[in-house]
C-alpha positions as CSV (number, residue, x, y, z in Angstrom):
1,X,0.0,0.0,0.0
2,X,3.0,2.3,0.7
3,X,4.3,1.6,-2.7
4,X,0.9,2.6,-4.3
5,X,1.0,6.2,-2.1
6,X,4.4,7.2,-3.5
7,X,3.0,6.1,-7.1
8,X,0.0,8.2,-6.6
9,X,1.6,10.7,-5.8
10,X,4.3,10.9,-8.5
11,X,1.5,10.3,-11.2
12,X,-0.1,13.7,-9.5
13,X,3.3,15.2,-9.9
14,X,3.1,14.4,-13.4
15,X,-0.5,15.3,-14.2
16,X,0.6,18.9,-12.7
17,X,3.5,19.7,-15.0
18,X,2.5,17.9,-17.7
19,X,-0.9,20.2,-17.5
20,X,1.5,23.4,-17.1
21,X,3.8,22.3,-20.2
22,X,0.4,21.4,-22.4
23,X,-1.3,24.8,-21.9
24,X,1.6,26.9,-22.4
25,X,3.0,25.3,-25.1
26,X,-0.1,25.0,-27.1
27,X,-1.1,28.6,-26.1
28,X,2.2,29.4,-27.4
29,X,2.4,27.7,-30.6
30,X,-1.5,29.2,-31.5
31,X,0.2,32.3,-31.6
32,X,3.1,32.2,-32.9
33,X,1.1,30.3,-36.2
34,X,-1.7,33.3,-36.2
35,X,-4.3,30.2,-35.0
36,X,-6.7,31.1,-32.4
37,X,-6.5,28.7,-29.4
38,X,-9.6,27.9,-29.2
39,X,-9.1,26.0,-32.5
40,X,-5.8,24.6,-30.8
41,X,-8.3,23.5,-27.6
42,X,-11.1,21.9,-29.8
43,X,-8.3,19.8,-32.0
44,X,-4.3,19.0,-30.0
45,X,-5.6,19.7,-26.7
46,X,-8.9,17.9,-26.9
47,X,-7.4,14.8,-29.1
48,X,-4.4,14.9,-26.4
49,X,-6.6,14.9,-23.2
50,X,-8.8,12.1,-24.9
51,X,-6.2,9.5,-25.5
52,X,-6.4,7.7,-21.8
53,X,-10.2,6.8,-22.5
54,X,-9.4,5.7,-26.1
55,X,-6.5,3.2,-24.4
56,X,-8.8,2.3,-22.0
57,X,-11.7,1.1,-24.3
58,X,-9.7,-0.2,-26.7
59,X,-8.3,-2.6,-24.0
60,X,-11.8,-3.4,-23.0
61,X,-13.4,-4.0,-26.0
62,X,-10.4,-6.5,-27.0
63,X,-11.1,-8.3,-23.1
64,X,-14.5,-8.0,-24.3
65,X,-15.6,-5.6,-21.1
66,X,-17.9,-4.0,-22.9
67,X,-19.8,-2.4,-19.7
68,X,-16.3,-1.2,-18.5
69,X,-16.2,1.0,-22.2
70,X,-19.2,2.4,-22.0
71,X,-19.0,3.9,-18.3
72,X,-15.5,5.2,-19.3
73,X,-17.2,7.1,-22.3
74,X,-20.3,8.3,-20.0
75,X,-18.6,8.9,-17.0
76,X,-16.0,10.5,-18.9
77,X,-18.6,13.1,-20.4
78,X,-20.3,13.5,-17.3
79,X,-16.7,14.6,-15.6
80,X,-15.8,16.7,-18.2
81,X,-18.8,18.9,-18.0
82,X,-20.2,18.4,-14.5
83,X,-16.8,17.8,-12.4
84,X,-14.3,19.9,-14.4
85,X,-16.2,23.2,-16.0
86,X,-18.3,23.1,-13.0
87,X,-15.5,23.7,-10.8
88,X,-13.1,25.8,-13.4
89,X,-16.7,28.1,-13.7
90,X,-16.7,28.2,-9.5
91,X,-13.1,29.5,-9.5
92,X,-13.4,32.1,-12.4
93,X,-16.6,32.8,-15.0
94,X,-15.6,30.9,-18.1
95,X,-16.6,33.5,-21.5
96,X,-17.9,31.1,-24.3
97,X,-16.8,32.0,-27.7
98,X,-20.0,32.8,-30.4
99,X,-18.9,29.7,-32.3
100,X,-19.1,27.3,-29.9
101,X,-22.3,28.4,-28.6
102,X,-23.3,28.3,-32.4
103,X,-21.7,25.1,-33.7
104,X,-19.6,22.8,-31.1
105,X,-22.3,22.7,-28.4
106,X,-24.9,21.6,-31.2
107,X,-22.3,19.2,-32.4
108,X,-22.0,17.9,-29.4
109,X,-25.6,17.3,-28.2
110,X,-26.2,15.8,-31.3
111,X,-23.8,13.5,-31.3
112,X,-25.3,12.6,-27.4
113,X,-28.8,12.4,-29.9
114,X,-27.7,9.9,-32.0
115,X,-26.0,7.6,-29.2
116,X,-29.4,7.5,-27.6
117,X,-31.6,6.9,-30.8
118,X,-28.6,3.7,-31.1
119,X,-29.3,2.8,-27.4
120,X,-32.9,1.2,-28.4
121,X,-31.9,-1.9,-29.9
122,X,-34.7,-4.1,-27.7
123,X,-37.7,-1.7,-29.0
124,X,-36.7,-2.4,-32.1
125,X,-36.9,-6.2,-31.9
126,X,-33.5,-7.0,-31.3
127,X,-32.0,-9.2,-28.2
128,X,-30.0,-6.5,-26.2
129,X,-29.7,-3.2,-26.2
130,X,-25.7,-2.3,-27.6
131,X,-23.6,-0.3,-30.0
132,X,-23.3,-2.8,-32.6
133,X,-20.4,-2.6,-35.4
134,X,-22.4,-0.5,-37.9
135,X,-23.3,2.3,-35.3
136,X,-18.9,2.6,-34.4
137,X,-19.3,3.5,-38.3
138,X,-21.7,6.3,-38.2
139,X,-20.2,7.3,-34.9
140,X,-16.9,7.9,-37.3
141,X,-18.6,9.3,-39.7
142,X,-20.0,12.0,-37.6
143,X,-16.5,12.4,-36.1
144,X,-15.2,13.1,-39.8
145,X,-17.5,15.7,-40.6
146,X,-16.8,17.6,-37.3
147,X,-13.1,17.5,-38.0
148,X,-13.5,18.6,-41.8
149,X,-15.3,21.9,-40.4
150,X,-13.1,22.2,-37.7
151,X,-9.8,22.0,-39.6
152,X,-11.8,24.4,-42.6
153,X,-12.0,27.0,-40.2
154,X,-7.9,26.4,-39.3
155,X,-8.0,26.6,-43.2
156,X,-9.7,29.9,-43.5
157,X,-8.2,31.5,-40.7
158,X,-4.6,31.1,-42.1
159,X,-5.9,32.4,-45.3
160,X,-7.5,35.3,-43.7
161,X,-4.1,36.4,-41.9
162,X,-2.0,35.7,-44.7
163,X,-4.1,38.4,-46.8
164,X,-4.7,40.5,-44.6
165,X,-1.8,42.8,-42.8
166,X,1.0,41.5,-40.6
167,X,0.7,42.1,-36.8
168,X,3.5,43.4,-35.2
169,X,4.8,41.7,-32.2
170,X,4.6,44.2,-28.9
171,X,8.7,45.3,-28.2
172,X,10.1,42.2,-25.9
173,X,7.5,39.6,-26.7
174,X,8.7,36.6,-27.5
175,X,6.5,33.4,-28.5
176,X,10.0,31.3,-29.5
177,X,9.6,29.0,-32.7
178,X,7.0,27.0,-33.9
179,X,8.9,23.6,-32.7
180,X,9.9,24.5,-29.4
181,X,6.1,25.3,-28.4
182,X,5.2,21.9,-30.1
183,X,8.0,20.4,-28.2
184,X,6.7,21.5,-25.2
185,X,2.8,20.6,-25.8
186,X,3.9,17.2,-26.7
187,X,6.1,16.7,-23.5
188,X,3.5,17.9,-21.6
189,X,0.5,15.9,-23.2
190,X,3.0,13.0,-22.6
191,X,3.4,13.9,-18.7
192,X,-0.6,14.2,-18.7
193,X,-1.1,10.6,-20.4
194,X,1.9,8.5,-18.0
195,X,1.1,10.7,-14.5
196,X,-3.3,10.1,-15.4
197,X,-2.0,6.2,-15.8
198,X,0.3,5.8,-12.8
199,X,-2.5,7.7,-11.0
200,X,-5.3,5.4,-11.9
201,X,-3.8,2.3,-11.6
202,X,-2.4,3.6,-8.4
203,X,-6.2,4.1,-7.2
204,X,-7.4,1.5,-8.3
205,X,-4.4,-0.9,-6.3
206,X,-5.6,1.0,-3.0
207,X,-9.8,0.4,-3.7
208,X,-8.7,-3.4,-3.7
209,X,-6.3,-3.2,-0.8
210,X,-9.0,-1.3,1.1
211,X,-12.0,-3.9,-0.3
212,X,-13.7,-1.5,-2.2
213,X,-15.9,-3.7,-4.8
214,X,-14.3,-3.4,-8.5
215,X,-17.7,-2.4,-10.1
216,X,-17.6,1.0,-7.9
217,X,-14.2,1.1,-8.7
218,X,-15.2,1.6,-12.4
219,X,-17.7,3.5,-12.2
220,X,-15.9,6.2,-10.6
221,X,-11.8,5.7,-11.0
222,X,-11.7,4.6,-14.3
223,X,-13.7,7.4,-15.4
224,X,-12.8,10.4,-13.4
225,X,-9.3,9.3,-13.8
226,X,-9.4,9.2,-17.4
227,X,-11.1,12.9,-17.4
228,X,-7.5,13.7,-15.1
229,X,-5.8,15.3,-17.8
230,X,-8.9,17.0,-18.8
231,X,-9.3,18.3,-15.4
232,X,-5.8,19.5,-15.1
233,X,-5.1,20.7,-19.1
234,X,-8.3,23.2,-17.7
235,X,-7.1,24.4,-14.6
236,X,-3.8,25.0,-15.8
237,X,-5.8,27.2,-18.6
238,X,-8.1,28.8,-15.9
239,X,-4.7,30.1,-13.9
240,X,-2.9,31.2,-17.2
241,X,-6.1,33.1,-18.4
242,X,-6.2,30.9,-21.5
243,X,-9.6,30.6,-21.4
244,X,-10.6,29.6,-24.5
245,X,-8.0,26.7,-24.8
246,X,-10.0,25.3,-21.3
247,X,-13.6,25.4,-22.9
248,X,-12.4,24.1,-26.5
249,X,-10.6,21.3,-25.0
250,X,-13.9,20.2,-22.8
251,X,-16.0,20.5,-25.6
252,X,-13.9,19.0,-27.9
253,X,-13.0,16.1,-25.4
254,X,-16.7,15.4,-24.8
255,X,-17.1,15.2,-29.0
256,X,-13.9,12.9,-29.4
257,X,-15.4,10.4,-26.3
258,X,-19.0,9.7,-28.0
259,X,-18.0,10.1,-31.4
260,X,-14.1,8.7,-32.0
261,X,-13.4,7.0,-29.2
262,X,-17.1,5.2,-28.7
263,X,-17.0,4.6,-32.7
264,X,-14.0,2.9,-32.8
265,X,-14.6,0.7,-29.5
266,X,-17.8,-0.1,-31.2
267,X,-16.0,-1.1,-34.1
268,X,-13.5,-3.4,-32.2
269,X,-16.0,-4.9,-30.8
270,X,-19.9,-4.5,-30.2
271,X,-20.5,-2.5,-26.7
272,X,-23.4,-3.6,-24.3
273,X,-25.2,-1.2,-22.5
274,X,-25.1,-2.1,-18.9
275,X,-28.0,-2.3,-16.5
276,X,-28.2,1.9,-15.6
277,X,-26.4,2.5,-18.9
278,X,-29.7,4.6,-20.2
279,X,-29.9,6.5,-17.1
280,X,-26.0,7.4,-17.3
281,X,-26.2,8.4,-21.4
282,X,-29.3,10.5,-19.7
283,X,-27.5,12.4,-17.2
284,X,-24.7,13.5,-19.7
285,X,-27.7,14.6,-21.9
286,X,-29.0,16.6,-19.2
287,X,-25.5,18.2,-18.0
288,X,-24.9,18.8,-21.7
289,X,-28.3,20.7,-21.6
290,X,-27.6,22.9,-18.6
291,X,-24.2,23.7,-20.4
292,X,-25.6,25.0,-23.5
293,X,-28.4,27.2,-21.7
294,X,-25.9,28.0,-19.5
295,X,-23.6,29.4,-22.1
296,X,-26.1,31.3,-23.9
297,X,-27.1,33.6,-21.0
298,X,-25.1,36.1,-19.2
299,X,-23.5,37.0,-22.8
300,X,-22.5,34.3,-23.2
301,X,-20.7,33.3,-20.0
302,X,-20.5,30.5,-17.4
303,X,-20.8,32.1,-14.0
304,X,-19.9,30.8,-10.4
305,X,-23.7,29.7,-9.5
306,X,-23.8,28.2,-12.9
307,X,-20.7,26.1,-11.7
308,X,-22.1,25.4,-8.9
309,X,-25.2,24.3,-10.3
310,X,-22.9,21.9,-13.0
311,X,-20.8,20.4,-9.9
312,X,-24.1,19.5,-7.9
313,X,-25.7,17.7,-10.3
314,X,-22.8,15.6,-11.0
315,X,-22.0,15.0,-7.7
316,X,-25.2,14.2,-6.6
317,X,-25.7,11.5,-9.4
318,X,-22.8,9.9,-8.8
319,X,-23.2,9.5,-5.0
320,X,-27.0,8.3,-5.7
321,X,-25.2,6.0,-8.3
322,X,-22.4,4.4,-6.1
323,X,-25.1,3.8,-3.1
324,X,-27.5,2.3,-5.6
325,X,-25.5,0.3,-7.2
326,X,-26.9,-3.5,-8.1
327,X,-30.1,-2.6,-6.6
């Protein structure tokens, strides 16, 4: 047990720098190529910070843990929104960008839609309800047209700067080259994915040692500590004022789970939905909801009781979820 402390706390170590390397780096290298970071947040950063629960569900589809998958995708979202821009929005207001609101919001409910519309399978005559081979393809699908917009607009924007006039850089500020800020992100998004792994597997040896049951184990560890770089990635944001890179890597994180990573693990290999699975891909619905009323008042920002509001919801769900579980 004393061995799993000290690896705990190394992989906490790591998730902290790692998080401080990621955000300024990719902050960095948005501006020294003229691309905004919110772009940089909805594509490196939220690709980056989704990796753990790809790794994790492509290991359980392959051990065929197919309820293990799906609570790392759901729980995931349900972190992301209720556990990490709940509590960024409590520390400072988070401002939401007119796109967002507009398209990645949408996106992202709708790509919530169509995992519930798939979730059905009994009521429409079949034996279970699951994520069979074909929906991991439309999942995809959906996933490519969201990046071919996304990466357009990267497009366009470039084009926009390179016709229009140069900025000058203010006297004595210095972004450094292109390479050393992607150096950077990628040793930090490397810290993030080895200190969120030590740090999971770390918990997860202390729940046994301690005789906590392994299906609470998943349910909670497994999916908050996939959200860990996530949750750090957007703190580190929050104290650097790089505001934008936090709410474009949430957003974009929640899109990557249900539509790349859930599409691909569905593809491996066909994904049950577990007893309380329906209820779960309800709640992240519902967060998802609050978030986008949420960020279309108070122009357009998240404020503290709307934080507050995010965090108990989630909290409360989770609780009632752990106590009822197998009932």
């Amino acid at each position: 047990m004393f061995f799993d402390l000290l690896i705990l706390v190394a992989g906490l170590v790591f998730l902290l720098g790692g998080g401080e390397l990621l955000v300024r780096g990719a902050s960095a290298l948005a501006r020294s190529l003229g691309i905004s970071p919110l772009a940089i947040g909805l594509t490196v950063v939220a690709f980056g910070t989704s990796a753990p629960e790809l790794a994790v569900n492509i290991r359980a589809a392959l051990t065929d843990s197919g309820t293990l998958a799906f609570g790392n995708v759901f729980g995931s979202n349900m972190a992301n929104i209720g556990l990490i821009v709940g509590l960024a929005a409590v520390i400072t207001p988070l401002p939401i960008q007119n796109i967002v609101v507009r398209r990645e919001l949408p996106m992202m409910l709708l790509s919530l839609a169509v995992a519930a519309a798939m979730a059905f399978d009994v009521h429409l005559g079949e034996l279970r309800n699951e994520f069979t081979r074909s929906d991991g393809i439309i999942f995809l699908l959906f996933f490519v047209v969201f990046m071919y917009y996304t990466v357009g607009d990267l497009v366009r924007q470039r084009a926009e700067d390179r016709e229009g006039p140069r900025r000058l850089e203010e006297p004595g500020e210095d972004f450094g080259s292109s390479w050393r800020n992607l150096a950077i992100a990628l040793i930090g998004l490397a810290a993030l994915l080895g200190g969120a792994r030590m740090t999971v597997m770390a918990a997860v040896d202390l729940a046994h040692a301690l005789g906590i049951p392994e299906v609470i184990i998943g349910l909670t560890m497994v999916s908050i500590g996939t959200s860990l770089p996530e949750l750090v990635a957007t703190l580190a944001a929050v104290r650097r004022k790089q505001l934008d890179i936090a709410v474009g890597g949430i957003v974009g994180s929640n899109i990557f789970n249900t539509l790349l990573v859930l599409g691909v693990t569905s593809v491996v290999n066909p994904m049950q939905i577990p007893k309380g699975g329906h209820l779960d891909l309800g709640v992240t619905i519902l967060l998802s909801l609050i978030l986008m009323l949420n960020a279309r008042s108070h122009d357009h920002r998240i404020i503290r009781t709307e934080g507050t509001t995010l965090l108990a919801v989630y909290l409360t769900y989770m609780v009632w979820r752990v106590l009822t579980i197998g009932t």
